[in-house]
Biopython code that builds the backbone (N, CA, C, O; Angstrom):
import numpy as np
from Bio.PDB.StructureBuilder import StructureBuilder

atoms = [
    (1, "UNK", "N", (61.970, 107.806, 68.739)),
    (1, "UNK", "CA", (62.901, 106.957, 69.471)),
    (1, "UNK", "C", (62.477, 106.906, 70.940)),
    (1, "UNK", "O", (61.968, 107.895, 71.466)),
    (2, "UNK", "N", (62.696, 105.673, 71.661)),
    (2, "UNK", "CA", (61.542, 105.431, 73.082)),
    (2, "UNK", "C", (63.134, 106.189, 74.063)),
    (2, "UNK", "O", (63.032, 106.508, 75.247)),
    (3, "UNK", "N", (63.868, 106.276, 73.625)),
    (3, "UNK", "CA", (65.160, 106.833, 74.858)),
    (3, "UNK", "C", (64.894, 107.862, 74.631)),
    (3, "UNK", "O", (65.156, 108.440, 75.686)),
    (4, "UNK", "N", (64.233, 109.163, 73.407)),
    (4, "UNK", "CA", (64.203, 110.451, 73.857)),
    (4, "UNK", "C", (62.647, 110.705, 74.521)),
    (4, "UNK", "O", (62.360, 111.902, 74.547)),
    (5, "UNK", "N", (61.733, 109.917, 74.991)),
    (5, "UNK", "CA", (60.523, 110.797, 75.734)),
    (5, "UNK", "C", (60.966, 110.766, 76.747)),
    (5, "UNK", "O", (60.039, 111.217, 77.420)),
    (6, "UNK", "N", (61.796, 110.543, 77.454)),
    (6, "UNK", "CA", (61.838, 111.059, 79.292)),
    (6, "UNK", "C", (62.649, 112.524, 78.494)),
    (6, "UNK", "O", (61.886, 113.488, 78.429)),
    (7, "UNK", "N", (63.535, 112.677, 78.127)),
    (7, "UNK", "CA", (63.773, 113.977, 77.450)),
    (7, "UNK", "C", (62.663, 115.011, 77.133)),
    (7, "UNK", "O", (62.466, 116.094, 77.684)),
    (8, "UNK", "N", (62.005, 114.448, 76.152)),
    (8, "UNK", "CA", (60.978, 115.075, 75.910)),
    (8, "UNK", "C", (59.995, 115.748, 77.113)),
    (8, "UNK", "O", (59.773, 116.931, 77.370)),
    (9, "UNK", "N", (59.576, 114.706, 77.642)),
    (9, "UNK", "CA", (58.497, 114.616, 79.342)),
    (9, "UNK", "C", (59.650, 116.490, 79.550)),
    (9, "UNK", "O", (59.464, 117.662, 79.221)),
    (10, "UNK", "N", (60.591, 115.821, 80.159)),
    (10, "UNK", "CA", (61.496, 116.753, 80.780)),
    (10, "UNK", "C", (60.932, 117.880, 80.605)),
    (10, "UNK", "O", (60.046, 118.536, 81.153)),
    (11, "UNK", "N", (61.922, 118.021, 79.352)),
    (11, "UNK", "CA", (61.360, 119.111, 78.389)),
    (11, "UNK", "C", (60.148, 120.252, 78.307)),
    (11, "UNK", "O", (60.317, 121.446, 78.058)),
    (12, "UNK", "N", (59.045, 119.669, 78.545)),
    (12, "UNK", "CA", (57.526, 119.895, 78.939)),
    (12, "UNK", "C", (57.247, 120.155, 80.058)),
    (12, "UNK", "O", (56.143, 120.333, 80.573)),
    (13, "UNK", "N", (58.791, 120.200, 80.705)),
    (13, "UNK", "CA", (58.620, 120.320, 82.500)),
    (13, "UNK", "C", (57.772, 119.511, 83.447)),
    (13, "UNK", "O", (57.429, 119.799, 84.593)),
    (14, "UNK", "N", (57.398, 118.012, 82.444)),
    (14, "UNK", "CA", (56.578, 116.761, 83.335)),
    (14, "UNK", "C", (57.393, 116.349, 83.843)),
    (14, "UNK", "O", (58.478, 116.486, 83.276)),
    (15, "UNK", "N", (57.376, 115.515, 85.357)),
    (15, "UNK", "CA", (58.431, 114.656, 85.842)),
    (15, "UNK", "C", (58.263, 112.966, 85.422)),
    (15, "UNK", "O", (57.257, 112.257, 85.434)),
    (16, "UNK", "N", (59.552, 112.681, 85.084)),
    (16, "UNK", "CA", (59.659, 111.439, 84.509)),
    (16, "UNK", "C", (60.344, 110.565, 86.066)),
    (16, "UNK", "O", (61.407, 110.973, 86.534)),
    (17, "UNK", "N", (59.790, 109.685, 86.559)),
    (17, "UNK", "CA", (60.364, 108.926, 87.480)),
    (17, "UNK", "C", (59.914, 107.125, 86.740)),
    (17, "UNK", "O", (59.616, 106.133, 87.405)),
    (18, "UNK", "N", (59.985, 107.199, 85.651)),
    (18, "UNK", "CA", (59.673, 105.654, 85.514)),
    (18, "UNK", "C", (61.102, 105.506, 84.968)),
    (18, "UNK", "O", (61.781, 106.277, 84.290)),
    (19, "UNK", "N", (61.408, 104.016, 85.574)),
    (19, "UNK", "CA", (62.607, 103.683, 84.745)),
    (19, "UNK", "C", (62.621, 103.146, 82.851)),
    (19, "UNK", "O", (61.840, 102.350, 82.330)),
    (20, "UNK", "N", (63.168, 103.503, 82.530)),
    (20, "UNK", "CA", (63.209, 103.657, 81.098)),
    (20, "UNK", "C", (63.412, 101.511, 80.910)),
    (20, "UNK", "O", (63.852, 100.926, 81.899)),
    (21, "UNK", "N", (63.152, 100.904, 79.996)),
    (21, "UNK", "CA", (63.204, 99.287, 79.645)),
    (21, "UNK", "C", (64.723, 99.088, 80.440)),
    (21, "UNK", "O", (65.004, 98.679, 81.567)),
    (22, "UNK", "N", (65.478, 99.533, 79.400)),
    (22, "UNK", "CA", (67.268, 98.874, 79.962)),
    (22, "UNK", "C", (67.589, 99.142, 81.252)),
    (22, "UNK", "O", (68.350, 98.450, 81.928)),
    (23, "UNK", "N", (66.870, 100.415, 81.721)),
    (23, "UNK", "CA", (67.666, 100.248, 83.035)),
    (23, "UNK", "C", (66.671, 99.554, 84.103)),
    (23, "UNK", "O", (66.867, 98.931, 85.147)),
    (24, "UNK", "N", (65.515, 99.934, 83.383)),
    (24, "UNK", "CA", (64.773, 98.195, 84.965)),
    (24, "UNK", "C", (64.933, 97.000, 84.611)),
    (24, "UNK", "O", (64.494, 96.090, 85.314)),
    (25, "UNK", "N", (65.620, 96.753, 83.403)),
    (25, "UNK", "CA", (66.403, 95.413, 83.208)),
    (25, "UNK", "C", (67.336, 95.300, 83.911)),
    (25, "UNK", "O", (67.259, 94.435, 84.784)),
    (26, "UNK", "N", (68.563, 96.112, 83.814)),
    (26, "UNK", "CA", (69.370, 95.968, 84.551)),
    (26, "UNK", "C", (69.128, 96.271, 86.751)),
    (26, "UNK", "O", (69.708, 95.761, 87.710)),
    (27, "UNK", "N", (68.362, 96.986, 86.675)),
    (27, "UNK", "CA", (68.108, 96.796, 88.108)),
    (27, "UNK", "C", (67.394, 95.240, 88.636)),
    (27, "UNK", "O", (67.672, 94.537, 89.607)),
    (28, "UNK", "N", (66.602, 95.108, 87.791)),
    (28, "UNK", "CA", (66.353, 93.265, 87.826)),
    (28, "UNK", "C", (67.341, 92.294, 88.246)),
    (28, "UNK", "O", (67.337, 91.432, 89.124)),
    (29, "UNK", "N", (68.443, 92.777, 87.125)),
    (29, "UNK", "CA", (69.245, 91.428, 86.827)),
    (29, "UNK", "C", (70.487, 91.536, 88.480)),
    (29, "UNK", "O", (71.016, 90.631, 89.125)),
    (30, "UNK", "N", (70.540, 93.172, 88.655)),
    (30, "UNK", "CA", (71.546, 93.408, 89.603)),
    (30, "UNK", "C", (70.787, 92.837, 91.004)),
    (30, "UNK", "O", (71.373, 92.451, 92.016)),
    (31, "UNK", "N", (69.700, 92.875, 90.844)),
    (31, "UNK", "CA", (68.942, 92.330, 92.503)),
    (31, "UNK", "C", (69.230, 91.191, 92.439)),
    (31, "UNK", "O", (69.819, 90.733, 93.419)),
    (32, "UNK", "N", (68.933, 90.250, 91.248)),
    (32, "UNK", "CA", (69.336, 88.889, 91.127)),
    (32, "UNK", "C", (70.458, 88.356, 91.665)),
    (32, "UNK", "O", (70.649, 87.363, 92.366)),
    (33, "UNK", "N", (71.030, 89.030, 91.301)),
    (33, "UNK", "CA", (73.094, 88.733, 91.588)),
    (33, "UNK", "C", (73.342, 89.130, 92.684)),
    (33, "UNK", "O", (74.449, 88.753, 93.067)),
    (34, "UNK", "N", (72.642, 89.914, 93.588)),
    (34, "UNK", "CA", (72.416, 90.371, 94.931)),
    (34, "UNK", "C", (71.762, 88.978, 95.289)),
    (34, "UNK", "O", (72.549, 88.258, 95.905)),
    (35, "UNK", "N", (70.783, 88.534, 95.107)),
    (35, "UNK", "CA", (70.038, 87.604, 96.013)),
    (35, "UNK", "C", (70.959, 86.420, 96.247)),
    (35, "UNK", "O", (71.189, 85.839, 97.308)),
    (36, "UNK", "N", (71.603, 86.103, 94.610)),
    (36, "UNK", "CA", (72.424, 84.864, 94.365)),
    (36, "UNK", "C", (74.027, 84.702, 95.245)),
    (36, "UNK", "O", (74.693, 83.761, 95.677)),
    (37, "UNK", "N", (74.158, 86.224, 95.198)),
    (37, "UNK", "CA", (75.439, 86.437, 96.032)),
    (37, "UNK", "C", (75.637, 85.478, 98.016)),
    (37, "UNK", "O", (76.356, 84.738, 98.687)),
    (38, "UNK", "N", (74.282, 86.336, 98.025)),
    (38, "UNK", "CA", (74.010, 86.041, 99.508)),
    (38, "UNK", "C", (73.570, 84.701, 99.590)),
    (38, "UNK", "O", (73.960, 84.011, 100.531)),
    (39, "UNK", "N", (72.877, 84.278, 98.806)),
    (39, "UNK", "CA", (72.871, 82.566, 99.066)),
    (39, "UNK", "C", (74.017, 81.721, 99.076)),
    (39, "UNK", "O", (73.783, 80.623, 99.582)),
    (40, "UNK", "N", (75.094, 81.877, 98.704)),
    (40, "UNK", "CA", (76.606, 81.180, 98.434)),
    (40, "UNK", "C", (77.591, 81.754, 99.591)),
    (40, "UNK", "O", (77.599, 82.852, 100.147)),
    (41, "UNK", "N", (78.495, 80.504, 99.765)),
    (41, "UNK", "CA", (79.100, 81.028, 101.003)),
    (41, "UNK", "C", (80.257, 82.011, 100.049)),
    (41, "UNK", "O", (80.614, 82.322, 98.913)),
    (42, "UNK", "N", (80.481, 82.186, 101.435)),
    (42, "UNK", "CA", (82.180, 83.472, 100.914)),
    (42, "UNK", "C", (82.827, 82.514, 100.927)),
    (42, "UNK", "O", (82.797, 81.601, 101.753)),
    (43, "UNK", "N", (83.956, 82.714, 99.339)),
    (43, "UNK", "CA", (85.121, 82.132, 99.095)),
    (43, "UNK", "C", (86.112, 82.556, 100.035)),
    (43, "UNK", "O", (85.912, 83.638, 100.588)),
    (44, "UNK", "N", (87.219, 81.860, 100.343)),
    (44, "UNK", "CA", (88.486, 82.640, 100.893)),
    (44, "UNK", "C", (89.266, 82.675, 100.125)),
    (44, "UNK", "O", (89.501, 81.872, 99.222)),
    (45, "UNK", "N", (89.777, 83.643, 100.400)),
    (45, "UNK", "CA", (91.686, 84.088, 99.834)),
    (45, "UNK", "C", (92.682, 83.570, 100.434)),
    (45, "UNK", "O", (92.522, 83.400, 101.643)),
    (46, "UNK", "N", (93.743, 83.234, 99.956)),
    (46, "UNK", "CA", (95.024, 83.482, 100.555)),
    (46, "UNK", "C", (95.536, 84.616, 101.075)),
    (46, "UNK", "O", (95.366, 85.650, 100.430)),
    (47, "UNK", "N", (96.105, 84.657, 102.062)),
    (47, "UNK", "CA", (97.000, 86.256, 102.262)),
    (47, "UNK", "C", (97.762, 86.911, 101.138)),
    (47, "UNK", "O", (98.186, 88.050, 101.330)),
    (48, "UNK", "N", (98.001, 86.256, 99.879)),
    (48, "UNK", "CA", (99.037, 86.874, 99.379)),
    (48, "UNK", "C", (97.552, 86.568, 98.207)),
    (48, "UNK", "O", (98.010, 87.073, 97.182)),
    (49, "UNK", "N", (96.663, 86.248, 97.966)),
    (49, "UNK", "CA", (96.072, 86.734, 96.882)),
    (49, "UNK", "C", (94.795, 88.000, 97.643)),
    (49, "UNK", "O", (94.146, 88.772, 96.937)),
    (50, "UNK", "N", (94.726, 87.959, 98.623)),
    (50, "UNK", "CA", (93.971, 89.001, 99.316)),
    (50, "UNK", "C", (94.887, 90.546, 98.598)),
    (50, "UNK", "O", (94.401, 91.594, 98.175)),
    (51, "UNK", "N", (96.510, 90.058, 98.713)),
    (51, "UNK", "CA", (97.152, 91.802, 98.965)),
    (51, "UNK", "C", (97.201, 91.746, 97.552)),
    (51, "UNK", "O", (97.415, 92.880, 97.124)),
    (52, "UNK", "N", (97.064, 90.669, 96.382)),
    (52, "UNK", "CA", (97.308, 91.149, 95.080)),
    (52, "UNK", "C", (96.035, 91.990, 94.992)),
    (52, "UNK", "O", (96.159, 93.190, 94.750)),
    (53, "UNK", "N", (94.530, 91.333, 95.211)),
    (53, "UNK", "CA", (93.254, 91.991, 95.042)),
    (53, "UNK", "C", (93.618, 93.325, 95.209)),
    (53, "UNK", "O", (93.581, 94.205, 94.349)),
    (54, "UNK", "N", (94.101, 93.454, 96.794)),
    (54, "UNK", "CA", (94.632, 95.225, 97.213)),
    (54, "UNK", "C", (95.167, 95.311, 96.431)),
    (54, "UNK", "O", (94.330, 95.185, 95.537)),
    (55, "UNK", "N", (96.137, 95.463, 95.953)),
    (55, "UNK", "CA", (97.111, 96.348, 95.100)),
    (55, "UNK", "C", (95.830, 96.205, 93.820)),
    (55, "UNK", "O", (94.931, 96.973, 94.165)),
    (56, "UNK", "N", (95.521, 95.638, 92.749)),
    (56, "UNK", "CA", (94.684, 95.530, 91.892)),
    (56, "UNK", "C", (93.417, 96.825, 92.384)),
    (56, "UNK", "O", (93.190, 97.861, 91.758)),
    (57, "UNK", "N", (92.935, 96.499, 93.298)),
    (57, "UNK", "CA", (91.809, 97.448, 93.176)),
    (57, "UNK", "C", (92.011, 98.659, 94.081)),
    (57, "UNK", "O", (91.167, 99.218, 94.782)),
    (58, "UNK", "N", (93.445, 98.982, 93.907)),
    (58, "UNK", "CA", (93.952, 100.774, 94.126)),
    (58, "UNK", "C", (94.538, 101.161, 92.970)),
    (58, "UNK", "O", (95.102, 102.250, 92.860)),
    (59, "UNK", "N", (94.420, 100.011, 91.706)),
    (59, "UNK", "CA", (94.846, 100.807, 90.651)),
    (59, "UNK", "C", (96.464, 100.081, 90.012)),
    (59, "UNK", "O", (97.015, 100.478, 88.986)),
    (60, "UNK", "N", (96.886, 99.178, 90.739)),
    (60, "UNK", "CA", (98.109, 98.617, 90.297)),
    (60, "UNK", "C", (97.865, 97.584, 89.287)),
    (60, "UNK", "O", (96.914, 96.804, 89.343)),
    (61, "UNK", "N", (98.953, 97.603, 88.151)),
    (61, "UNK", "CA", (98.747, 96.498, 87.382)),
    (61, "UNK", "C", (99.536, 95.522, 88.209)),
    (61, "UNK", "O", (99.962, 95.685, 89.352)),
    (62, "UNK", "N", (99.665, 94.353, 87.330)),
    (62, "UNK", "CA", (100.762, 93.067, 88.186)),
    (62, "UNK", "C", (101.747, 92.894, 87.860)),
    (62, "UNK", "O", (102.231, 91.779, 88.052)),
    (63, "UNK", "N", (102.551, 93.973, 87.177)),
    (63, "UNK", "CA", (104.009, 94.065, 87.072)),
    (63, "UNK", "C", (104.365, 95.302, 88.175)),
    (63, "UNK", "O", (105.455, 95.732, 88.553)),
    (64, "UNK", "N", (103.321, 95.595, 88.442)),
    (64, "UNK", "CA", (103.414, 97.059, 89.641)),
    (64, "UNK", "C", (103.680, 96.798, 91.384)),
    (64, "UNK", "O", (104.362, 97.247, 92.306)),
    (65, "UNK", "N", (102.553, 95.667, 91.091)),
    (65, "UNK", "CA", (101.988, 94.541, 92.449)),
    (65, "UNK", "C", (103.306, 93.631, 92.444)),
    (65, "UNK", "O", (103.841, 93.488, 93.543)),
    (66, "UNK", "N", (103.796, 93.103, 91.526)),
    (66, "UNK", "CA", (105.166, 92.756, 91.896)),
    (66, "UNK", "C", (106.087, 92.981, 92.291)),
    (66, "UNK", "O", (106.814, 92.271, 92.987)),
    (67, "UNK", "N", (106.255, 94.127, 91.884)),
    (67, "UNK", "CA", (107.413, 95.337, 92.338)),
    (67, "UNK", "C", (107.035, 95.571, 93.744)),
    (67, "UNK", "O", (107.947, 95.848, 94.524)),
    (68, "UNK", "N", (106.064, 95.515, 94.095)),
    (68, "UNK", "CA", (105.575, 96.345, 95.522)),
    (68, "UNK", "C", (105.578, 95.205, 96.932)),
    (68, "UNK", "O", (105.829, 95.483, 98.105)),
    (69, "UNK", "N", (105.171, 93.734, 96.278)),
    (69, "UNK", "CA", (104.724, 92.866, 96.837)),
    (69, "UNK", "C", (106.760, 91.897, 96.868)),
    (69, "UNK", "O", (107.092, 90.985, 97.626)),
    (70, "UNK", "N", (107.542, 92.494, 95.910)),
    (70, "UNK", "CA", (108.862, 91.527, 95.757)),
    (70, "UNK", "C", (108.635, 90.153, 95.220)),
    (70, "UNK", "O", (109.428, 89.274, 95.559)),
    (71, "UNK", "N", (107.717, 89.889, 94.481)),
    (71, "UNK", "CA", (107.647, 88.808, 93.886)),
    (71, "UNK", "C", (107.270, 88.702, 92.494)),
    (71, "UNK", "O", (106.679, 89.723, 92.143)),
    (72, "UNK", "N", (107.408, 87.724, 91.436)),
    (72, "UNK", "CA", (107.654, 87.965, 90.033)),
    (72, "UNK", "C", (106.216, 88.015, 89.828)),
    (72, "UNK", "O", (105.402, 87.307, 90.420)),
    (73, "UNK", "N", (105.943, 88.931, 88.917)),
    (73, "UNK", "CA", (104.870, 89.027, 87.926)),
    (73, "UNK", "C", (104.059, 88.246, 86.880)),
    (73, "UNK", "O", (103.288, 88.936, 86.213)),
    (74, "UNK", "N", (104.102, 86.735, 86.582)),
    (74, "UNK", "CA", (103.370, 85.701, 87.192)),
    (74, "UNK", "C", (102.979, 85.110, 88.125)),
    (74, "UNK", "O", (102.228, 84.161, 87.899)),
    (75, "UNK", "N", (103.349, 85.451, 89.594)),
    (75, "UNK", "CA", (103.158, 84.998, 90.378)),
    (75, "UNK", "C", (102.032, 85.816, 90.844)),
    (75, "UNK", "O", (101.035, 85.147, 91.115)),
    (76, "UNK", "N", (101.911, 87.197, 91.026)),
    (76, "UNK", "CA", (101.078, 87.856, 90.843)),
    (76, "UNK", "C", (99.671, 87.251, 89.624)),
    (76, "UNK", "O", (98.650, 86.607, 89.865)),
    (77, "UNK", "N", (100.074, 87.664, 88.659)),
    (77, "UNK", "CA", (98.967, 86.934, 87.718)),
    (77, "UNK", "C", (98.367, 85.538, 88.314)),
    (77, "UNK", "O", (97.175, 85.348, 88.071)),
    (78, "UNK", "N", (99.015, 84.597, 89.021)),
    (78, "UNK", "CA", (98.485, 83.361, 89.268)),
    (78, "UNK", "C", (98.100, 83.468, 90.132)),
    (78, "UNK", "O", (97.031, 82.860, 90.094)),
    (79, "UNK", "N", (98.301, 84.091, 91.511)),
    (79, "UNK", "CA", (97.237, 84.715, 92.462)),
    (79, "UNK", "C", (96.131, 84.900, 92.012)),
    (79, "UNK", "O", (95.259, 84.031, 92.009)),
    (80, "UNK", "N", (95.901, 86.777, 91.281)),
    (80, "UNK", "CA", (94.928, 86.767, 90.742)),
    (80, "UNK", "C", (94.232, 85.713, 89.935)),
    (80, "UNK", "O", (93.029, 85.961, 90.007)),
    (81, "UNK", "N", (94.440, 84.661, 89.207)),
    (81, "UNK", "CA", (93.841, 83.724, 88.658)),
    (81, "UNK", "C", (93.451, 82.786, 89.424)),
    (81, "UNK", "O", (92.689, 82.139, 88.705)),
    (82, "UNK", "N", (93.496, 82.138, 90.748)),
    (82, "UNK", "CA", (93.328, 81.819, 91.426)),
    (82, "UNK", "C", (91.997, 82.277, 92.502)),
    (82, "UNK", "O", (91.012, 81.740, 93.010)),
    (83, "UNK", "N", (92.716, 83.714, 92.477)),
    (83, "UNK", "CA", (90.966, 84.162, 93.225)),
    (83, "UNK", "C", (90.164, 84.546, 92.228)),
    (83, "UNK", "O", (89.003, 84.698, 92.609)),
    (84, "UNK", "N", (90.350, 84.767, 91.062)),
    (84, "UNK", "CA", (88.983, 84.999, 90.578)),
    (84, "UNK", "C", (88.267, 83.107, 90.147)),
    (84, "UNK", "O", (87.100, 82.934, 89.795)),
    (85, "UNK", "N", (89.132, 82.134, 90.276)),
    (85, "UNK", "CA", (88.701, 80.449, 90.003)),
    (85, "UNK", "C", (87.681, 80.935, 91.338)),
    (85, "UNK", "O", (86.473, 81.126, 91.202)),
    (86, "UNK", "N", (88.376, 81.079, 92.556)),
    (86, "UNK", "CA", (87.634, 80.672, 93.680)),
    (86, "UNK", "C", (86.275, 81.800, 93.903)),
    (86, "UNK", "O", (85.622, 81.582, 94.923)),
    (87, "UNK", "N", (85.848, 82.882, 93.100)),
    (87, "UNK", "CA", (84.989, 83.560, 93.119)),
    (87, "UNK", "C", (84.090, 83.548, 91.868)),
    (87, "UNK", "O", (83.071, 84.221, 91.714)),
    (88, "UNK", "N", (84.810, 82.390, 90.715)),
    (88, "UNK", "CA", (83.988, 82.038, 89.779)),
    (88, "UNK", "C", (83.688, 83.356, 88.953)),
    (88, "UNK", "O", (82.548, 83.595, 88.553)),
    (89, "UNK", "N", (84.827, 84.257, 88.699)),
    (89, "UNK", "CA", (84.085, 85.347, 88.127)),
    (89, "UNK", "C", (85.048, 85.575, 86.765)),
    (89, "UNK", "O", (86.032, 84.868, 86.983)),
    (90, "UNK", "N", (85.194, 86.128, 85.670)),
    (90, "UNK", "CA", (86.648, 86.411, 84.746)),
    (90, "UNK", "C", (86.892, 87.433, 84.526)),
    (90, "UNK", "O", (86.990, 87.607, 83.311)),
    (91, "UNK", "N", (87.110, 88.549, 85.272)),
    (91, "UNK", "CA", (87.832, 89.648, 85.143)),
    (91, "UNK", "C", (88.197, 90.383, 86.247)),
    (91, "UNK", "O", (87.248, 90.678, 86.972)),
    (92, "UNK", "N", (89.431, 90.823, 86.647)),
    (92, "UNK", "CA", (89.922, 91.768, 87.790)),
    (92, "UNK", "C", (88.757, 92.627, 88.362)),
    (92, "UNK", "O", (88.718, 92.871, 89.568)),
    (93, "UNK", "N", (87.754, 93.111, 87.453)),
    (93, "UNK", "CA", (87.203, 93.983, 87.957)),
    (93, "UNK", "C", (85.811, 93.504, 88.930)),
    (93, "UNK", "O", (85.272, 93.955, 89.941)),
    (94, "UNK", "N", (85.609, 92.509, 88.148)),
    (94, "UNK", "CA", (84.296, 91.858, 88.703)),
    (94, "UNK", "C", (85.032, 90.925, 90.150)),
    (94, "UNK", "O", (84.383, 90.774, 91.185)),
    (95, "UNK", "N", (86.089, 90.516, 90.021)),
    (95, "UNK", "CA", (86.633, 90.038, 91.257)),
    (95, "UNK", "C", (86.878, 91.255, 92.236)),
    (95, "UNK", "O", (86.371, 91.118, 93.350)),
    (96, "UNK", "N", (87.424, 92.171, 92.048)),
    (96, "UNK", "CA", (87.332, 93.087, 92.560)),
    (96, "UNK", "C", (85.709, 93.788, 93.802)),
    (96, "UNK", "O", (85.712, 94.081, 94.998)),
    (97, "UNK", "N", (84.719, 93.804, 92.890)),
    (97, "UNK", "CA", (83.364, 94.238, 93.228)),
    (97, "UNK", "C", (82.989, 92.763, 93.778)),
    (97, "UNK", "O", (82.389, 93.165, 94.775)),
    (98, "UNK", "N", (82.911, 91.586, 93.856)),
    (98, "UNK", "CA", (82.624, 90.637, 94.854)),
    (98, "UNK", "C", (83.601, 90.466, 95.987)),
    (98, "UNK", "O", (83.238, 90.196, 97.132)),
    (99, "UNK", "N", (84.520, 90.590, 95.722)),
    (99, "UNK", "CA", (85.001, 90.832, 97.251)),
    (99, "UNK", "C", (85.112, 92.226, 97.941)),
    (99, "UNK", "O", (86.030, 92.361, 98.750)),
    (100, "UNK", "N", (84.403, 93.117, 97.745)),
    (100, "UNK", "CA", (83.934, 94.062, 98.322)),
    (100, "UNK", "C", (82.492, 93.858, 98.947)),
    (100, "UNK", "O", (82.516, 94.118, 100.150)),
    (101, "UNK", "N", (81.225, 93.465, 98.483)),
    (101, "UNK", "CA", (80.259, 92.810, 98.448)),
    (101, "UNK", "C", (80.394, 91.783, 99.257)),
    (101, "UNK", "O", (79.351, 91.589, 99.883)),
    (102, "UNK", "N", (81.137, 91.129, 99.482)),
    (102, "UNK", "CA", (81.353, 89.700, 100.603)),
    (102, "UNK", "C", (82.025, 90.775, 101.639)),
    (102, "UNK", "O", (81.489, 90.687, 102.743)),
    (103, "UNK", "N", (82.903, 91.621, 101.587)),
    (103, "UNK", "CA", (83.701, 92.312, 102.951)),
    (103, "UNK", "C", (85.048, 91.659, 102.955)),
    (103, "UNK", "O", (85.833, 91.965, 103.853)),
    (104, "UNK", "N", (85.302, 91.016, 102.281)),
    (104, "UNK", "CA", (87.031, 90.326, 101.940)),
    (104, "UNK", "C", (87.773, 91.507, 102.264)),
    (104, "UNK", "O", (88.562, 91.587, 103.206)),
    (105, "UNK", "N", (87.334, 92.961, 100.976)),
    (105, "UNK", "CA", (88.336, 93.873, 101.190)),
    (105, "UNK", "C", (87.144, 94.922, 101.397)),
    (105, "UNK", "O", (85.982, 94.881, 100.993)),
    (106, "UNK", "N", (87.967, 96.079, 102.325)),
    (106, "UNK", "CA", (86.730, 97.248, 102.103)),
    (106, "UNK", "C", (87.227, 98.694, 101.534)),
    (106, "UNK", "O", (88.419, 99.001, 101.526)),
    (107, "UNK", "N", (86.386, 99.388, 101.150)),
    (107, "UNK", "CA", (86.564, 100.720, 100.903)),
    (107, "UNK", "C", (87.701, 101.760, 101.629)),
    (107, "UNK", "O", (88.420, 102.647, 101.169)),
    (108, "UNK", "N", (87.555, 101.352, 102.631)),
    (108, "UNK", "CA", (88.916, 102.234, 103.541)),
    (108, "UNK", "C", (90.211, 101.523, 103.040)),
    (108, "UNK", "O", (91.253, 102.066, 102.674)),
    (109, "UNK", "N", (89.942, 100.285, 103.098)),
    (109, "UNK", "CA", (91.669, 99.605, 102.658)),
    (109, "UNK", "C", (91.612, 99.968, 101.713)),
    (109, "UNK", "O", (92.365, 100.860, 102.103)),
    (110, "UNK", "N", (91.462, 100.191, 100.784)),
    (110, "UNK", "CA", (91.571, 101.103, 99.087)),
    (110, "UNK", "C", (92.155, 102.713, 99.686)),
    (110, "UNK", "O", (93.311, 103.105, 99.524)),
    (111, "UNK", "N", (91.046, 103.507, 100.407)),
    (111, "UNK", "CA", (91.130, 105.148, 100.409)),
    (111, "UNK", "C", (92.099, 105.306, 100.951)),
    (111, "UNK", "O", (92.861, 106.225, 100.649)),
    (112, "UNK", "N", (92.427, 104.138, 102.254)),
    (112, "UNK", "CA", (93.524, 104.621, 103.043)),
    (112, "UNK", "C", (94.930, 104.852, 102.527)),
    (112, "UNK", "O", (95.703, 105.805, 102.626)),
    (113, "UNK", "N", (95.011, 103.631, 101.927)),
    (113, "UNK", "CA", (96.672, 103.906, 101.340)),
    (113, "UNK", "C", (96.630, 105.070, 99.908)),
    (113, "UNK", "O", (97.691, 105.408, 99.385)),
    (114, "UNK", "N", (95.467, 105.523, 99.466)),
    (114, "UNK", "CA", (95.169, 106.453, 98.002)),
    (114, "UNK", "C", (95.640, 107.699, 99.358)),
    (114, "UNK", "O", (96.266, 108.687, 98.974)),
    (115, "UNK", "N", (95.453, 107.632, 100.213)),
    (115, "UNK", "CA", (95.352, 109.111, 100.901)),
    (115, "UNK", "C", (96.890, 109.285, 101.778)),
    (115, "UNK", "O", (97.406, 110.340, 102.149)),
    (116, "UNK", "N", (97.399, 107.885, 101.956)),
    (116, "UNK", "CA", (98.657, 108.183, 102.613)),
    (116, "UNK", "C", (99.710, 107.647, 101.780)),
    (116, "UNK", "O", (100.865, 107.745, 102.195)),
    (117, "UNK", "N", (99.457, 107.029, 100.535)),
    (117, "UNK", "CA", (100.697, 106.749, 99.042)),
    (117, "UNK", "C", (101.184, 108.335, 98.538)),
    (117, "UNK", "O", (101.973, 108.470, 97.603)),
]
sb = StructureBuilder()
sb.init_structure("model")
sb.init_model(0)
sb.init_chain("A")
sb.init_seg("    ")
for serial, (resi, resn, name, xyz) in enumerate(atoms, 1):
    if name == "N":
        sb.init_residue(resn, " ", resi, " ")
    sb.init_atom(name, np.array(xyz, "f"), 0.0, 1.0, " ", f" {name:<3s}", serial, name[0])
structure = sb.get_structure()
């Protein structure tokens, strides 16, 4: 099996630094989406689909984000559906990781409120 010789190498106490097929595929495809990223302008948000993203990527669902935000839980959902139309992407999570990647939202606005919630 070609996934156990870097094991093997190991094993033999050789050093293995080549990337194995799948993952220099995937480092390929991720530079790609890096290059493609930066060629396209940044989408914008709304203010109120910016704070659903926040609440979403500290971990809130959108009956949670409703509760927090005072507004009904489709409305939430249609936010989120809305920014992920305008970022062209279909899932919370991947909307999530492009607007981090553009700077929409950053890492501290996530840690900060995880560290003072």
């Amino acid at each position: 099996c070609k996934s156990l010789i870097p094991l093997a190498a190991i094993a033999k106490g050789k050093k293995w630094t080549t990337f194995t097929p799948p993952a220099a595929a995937l480092r390929r495809r991720y530079r790609g989406l890096i290059l493609h990223r930066r060629s396209q302008k940044v989408p914008s948000l709304t203010d109120r689909q910016r704070e659903c993203l926040l609440w979403v990527a500290r971990g809130k669902t959108a009956a949670e984000t409703a509760m927090i935000l005072e507004i009904s839980t489709e409305t939430v959902i249609q936010h989120l559906k809305m920014a992920r139309e305008r970022y062209q992407v279909h899932c919370k999570q991947s909307l999530v990781v492009a607007a981090l990647f553009d700077g929409l939202i950053g890492f501290a606005d996530i840690i900060r409120w995880r560290d003072t919630g």
